[in-house]
PAROTOR-586207 format. One record per residue: residue number from 0; z, y, x of N, C-alpha, C, CB in turn. Coordinates in nm, 4 decimals. Glycine has a CB too. Layout:
BEGIN
 seq     n_pz     n_py     n_px    ca_pz    ca_py    ca_px     c_pz     c_py     c_px    cb_pz    cb_py    cb_px
 NUM        Z        Y        X        Z        Y        X        Z        Y        X        Z        Y        X
...
end
This chain:
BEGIN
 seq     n_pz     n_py     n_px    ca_pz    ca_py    ca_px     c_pz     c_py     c_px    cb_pz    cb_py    cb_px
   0  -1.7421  -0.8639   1.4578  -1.6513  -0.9580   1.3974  -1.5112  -0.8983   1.3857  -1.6480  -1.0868   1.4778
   1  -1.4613  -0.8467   1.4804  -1.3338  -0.7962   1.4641  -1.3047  -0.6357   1.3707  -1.2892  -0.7876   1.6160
   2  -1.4025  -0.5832   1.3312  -1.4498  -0.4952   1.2483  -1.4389  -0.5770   1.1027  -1.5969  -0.4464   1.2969
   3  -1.4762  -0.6453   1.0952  -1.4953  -0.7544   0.9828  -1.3578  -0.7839   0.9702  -1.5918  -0.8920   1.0165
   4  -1.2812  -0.8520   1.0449  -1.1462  -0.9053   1.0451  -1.0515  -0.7878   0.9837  -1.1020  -0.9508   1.2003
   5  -1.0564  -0.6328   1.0245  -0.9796  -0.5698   1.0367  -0.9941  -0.5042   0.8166  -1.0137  -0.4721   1.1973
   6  -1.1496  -0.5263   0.8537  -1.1666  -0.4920   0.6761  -1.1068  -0.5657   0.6216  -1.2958  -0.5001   0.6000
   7  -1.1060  -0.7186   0.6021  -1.0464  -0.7780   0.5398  -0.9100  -0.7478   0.5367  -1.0742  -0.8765   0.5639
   8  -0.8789  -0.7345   0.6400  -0.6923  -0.6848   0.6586  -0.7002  -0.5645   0.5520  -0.6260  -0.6065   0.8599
   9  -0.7642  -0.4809   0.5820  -0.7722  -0.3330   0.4459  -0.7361  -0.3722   0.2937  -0.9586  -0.2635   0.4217
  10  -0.8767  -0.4649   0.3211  -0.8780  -0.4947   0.1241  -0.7414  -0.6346   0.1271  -1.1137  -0.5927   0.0354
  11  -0.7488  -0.6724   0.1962  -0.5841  -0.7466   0.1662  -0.4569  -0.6409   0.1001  -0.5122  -0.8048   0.3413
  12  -0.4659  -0.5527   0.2187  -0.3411  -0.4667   0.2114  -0.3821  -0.3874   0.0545  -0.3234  -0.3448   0.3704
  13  -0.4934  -0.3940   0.0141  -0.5079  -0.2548  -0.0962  -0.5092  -0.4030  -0.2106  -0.7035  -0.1044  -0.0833
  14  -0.5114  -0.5044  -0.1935  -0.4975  -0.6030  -0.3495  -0.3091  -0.5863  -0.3434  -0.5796  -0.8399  -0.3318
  15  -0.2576  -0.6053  -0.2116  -0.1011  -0.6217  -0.1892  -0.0370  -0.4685  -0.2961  -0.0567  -0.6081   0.0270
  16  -0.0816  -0.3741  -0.2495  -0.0610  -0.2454  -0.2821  -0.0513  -0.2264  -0.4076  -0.1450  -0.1692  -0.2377
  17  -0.1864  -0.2175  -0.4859  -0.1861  -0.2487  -0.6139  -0.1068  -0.3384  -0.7011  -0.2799  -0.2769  -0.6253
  18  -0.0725  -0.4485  -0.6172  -0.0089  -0.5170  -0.7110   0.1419  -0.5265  -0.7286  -0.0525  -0.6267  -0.6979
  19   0.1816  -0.4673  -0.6110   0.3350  -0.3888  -0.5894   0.3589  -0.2800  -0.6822   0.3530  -0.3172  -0.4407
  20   0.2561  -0.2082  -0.6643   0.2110  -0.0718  -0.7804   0.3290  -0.0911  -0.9203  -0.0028  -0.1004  -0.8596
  21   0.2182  -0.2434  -0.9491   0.2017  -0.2817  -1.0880   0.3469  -0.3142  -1.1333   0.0976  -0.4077  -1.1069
  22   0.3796  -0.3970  -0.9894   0.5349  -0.4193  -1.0491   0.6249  -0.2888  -1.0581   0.6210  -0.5257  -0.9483
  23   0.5865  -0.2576  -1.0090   0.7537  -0.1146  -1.0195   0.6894  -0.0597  -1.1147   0.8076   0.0336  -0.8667
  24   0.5157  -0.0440  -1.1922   0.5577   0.0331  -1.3085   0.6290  -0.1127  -1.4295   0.3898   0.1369  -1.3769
  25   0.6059  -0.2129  -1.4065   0.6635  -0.2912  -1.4872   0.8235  -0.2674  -1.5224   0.6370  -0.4118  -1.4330
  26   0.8629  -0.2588  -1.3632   1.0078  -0.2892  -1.3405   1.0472  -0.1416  -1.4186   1.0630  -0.3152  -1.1539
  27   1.0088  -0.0275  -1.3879   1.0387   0.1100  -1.4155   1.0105   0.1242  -1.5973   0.9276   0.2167  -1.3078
  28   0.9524   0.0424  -1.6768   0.9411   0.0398  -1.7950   1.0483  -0.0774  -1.8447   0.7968   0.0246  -1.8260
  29   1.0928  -0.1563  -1.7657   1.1849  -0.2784  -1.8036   1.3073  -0.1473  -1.7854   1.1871  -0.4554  -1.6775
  30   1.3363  -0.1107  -1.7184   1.4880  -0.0211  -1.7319   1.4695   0.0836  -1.8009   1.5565   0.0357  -1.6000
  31   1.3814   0.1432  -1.8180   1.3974   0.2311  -1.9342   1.4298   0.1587  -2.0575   1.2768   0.3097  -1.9568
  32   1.3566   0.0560  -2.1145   1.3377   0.0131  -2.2474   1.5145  -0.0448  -2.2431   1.1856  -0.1164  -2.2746
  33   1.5439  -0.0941  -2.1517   1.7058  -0.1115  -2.1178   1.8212  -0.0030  -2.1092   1.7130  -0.1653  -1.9892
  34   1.7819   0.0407  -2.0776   1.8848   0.2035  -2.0617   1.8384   0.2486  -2.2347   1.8001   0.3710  -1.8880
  35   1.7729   0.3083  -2.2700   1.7129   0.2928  -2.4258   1.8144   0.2025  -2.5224   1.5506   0.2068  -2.4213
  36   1.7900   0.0887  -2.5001   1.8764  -0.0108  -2.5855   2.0460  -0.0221  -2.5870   1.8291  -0.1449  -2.5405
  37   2.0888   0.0165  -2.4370   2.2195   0.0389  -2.4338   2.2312   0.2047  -2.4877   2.2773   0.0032  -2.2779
  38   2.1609   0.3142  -2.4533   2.1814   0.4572  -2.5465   2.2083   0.4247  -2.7125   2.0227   0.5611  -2.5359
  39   2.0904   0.3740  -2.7127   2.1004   0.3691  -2.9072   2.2190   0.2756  -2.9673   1.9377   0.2860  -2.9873
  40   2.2538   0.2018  -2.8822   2.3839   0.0818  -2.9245   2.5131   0.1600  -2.8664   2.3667  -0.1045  -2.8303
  41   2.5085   0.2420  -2.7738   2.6314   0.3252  -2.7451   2.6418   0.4628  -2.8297   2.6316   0.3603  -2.5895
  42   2.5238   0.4955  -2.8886   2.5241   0.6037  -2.9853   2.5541   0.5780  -3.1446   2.3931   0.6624  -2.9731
  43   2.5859   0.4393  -3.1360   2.6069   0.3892  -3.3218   2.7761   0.4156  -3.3398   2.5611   0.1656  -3.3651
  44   2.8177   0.4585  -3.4360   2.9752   0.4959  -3.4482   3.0030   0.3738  -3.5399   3.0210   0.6652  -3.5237
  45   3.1047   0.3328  -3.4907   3.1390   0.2151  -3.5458   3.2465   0.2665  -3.6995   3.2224   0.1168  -3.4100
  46   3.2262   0.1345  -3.7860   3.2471   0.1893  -3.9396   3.3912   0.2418  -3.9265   3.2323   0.0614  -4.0735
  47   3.4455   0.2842  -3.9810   3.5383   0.3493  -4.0618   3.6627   0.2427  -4.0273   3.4868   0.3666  -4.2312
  48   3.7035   0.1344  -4.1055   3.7244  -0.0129  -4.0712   3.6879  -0.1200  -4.0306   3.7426  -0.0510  -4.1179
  49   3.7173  -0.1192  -3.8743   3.6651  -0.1324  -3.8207   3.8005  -0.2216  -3.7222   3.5824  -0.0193  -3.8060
  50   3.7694  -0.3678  -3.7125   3.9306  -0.4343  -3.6705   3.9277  -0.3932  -3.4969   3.9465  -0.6581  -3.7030
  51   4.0377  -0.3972  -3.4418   4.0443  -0.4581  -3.3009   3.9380  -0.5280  -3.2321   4.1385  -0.5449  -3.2986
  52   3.9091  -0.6581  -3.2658   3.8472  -0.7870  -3.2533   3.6742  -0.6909  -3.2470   3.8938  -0.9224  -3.4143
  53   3.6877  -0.6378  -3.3362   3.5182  -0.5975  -3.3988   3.5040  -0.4479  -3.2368   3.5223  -0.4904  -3.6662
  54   3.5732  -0.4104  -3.2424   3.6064  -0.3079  -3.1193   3.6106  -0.3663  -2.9905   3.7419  -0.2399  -3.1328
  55   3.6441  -0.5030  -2.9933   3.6407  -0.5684  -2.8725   3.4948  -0.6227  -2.8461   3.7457  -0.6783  -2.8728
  56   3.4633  -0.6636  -2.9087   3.3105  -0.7226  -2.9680   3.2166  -0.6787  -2.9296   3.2765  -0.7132  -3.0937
  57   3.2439  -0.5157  -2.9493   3.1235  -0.4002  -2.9535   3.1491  -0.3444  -2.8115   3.1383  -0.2657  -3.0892
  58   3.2323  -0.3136  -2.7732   3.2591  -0.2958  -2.6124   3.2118  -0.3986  -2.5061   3.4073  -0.2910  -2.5896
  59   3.2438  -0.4973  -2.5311   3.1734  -0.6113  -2.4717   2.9924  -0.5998  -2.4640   3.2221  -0.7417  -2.5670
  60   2.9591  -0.6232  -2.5910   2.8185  -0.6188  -2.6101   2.7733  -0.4550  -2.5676   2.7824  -0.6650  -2.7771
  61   2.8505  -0.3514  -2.5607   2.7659  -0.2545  -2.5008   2.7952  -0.2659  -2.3282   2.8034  -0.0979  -2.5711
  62   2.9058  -0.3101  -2.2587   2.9324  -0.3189  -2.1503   2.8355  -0.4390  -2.1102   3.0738  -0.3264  -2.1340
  63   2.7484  -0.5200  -2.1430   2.6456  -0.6107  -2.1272   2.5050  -0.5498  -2.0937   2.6400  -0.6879  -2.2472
  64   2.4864  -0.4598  -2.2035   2.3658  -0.3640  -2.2489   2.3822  -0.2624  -2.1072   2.3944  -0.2692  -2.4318
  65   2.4748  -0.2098  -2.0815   2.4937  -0.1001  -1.9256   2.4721  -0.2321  -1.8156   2.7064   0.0018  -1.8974
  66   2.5081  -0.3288  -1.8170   2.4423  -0.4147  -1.6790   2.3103  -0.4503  -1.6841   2.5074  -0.5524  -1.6503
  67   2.2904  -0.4991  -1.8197   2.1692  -0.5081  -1.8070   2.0326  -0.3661  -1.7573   2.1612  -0.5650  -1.9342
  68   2.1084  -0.2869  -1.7477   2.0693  -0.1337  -1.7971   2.0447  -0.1403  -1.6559   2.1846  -0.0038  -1.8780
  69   2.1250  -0.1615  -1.5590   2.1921  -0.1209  -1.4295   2.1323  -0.2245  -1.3422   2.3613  -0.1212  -1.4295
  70   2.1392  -0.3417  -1.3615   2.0162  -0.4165  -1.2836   1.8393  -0.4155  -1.2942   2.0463  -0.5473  -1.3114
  71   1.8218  -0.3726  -1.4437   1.6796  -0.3484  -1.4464   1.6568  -0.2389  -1.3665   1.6241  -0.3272  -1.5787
  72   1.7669  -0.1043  -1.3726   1.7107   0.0202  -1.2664   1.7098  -0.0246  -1.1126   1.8185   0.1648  -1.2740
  73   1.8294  -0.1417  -1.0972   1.8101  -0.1669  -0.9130   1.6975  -0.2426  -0.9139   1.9414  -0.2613  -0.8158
  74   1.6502  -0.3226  -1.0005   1.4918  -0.3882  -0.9690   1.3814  -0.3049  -0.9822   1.4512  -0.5031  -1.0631
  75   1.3995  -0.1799  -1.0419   1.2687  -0.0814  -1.0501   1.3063  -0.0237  -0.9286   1.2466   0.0342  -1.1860
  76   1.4347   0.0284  -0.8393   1.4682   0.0640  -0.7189   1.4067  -0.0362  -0.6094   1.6133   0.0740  -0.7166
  77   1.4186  -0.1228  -0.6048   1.3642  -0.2156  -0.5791   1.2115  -0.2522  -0.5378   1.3991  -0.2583  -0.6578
  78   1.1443  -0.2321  -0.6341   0.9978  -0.2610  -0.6536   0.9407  -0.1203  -0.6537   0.9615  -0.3471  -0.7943
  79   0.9598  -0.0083  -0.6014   0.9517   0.1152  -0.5965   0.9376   0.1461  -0.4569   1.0543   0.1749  -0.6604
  80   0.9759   0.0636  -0.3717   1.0649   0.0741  -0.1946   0.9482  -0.0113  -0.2158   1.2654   0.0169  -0.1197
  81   0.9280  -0.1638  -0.2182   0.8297  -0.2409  -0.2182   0.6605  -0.1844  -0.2296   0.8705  -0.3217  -0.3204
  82   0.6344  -0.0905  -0.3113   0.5376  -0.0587  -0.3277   0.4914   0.0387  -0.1864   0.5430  -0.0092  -0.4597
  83   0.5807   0.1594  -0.1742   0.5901   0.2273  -0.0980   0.5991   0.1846   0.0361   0.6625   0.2854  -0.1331
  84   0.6239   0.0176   0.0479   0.6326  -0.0751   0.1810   0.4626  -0.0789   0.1739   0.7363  -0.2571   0.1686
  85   0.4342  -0.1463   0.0736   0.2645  -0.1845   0.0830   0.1773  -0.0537   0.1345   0.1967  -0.2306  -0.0882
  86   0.2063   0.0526   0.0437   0.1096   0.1528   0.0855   0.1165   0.1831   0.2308   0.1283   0.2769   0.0097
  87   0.2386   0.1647   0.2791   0.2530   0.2517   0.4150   0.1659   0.1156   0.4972   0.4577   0.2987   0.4806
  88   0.1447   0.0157   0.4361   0.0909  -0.1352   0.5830  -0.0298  -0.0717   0.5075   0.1375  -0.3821   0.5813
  89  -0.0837  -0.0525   0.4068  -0.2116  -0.0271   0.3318  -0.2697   0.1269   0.4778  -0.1640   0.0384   0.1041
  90  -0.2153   0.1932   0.4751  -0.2317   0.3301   0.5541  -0.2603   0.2971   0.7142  -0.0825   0.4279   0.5383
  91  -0.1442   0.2078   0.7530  -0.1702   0.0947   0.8928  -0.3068   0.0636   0.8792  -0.0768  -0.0660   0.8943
  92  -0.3310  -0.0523   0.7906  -0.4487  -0.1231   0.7804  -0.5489  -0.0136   0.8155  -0.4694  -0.1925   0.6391
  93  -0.5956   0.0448   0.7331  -0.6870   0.1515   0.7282  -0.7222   0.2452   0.8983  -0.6115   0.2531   0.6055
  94  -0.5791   0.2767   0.9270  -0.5803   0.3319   1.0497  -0.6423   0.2423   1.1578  -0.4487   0.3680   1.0814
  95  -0.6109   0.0825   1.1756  -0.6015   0.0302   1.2789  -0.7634  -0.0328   1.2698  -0.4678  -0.0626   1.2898
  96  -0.8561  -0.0139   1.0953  -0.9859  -0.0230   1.0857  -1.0804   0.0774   1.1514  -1.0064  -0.0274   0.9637
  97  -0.9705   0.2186   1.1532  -1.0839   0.2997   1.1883  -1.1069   0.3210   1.3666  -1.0561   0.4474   1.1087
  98  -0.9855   0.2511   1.3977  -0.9431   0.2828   1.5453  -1.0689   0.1639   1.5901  -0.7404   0.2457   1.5988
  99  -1.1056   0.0859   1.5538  -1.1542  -0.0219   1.5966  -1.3467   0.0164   1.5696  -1.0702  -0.1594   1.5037
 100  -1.3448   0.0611   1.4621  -1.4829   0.1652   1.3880  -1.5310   0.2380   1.5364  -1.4139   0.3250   1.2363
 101  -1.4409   0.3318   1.5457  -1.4154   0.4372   1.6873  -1.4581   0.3278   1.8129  -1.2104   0.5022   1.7098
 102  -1.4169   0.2902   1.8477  -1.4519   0.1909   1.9814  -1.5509   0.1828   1.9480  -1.3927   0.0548   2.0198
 103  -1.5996   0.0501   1.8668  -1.7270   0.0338   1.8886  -1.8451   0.0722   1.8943  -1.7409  -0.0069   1.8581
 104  -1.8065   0.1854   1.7926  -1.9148   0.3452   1.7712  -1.9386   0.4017   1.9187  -1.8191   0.5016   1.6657
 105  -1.8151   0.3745   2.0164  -1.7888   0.4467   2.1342  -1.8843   0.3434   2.2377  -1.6079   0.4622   2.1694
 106  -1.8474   0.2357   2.2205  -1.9155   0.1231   2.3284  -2.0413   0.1197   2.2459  -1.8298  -0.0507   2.3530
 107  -2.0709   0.1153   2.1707  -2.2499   0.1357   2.1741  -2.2911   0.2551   2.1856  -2.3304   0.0939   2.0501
 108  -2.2505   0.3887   2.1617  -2.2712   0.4503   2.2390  -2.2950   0.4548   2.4158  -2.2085   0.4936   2.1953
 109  -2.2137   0.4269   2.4720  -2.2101   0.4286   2.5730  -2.2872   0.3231   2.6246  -2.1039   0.4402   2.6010
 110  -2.3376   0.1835   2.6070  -2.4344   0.1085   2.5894  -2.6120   0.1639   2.5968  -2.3908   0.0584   2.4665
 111  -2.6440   0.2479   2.4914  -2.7160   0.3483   2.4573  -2.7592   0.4057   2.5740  -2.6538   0.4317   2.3761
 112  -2.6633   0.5041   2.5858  -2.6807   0.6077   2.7214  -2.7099   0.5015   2.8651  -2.5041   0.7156   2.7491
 113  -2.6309   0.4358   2.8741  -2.6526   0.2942   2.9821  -2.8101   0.3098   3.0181  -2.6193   0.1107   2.8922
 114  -2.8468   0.2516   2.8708  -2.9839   0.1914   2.8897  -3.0381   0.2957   2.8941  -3.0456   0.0984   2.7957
 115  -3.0649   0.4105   2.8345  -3.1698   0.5175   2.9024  -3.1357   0.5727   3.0282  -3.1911   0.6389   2.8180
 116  -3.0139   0.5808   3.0920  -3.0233   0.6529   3.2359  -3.1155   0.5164   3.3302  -2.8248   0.6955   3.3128
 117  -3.0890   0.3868   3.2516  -3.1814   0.2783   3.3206  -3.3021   0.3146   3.2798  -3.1575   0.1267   3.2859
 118  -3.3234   0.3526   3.2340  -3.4891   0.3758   3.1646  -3.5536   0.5386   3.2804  -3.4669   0.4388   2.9143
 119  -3.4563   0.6191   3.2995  -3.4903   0.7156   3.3175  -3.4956   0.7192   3.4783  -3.4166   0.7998   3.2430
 120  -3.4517   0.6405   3.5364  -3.4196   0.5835   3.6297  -3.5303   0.4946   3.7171  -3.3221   0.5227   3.5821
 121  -3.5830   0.4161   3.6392  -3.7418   0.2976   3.6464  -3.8281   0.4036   3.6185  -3.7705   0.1437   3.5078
 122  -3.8184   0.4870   3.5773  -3.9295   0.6113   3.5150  -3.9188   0.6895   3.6503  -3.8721   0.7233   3.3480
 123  -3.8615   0.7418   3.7169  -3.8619   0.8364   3.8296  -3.8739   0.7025   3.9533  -3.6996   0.9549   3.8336
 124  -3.8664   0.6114   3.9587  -3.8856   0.5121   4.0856  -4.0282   0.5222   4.0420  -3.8017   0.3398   4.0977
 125  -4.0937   0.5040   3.9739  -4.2410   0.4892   3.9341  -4.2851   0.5685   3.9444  -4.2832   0.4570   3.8340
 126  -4.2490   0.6769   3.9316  -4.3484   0.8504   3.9085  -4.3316   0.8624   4.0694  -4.2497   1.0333   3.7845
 127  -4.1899   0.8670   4.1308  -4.2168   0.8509   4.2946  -4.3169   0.7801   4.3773  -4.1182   0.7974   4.3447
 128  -4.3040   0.6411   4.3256  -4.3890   0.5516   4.4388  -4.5676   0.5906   4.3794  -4.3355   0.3324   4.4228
 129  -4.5656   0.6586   4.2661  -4.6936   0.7058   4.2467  -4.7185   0.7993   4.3121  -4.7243   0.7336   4.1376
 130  -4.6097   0.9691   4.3487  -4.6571   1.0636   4.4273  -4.6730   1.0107   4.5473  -4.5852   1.1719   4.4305
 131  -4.6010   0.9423   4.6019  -4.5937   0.8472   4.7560  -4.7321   0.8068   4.7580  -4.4795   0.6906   4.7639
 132  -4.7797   0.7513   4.6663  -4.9369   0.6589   4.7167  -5.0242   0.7840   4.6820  -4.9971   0.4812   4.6024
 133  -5.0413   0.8886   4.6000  -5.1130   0.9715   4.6154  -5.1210   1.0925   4.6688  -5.1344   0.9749   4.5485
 134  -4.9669   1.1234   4.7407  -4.9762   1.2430   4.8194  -4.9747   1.2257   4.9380  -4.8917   1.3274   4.7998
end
């Protein structure tokens, strides 16, 4: 049972894992496509005549485009650490399945051996009290 318990803890930790995964490649494609959108809008040269107001406008809206730019990368920073949280309890899990694998492999083993030194044991009391009655 506690073998059982500890699997489940595994495949918990490996659905957790995966799905942390999933977000940071989400998050890591949300700031690119963001960093992207503020490049190409900071790479447009503004016309020729071109007022104050329209200069204020465009600074604004690209100084929007860099936050937005700049929080999508701290949420892919973010969900990147997160993932790398899961795998490492995912690696736990796994470890603390096999530690438990090990024991019990160990106590039935040792169970095993138990019962044949008992066996081997009733086998020589018997083969004795047989030379005893016939020698």
């Amino acid at each position: 049972m506690l073998v059982e318990l500890r699997q489940r803890a595994v495949e918990l930790a490996q659905t957790e894992s995966a799905a942390a995964t999933r977000r940071a490649q989400d998050a890591e494609e949300a700031a690119q496509r963001a960093a992207d959108a503020w490049s190409e809008a900071a790479g447009t040269s503004p016309e020729a005549r071109t007022s104050s107001v329209d200069l204020a406008e465009l600074s604004a809206w690209l100084g929007a485009l860099r936050q937005r730019a700049d929080r999508a990368a701290a949420r892919a920073v973010a969900a990147r650490a997160e993932a790398e949280r899961q795998r490492a309890a995912l690696v736990v899990a796994r470890s603390e399945l096999r530690k438990i694998e090990v024991w019990r492999d160990g106590l039935a083993a040792t169970v095993r051996a138990a019962a044949l030194r008992l066996e081997r044991v009733a086998a020589d009391e018997v083969a004795a009290r047989t030379v005893r009655r016939h020698g």
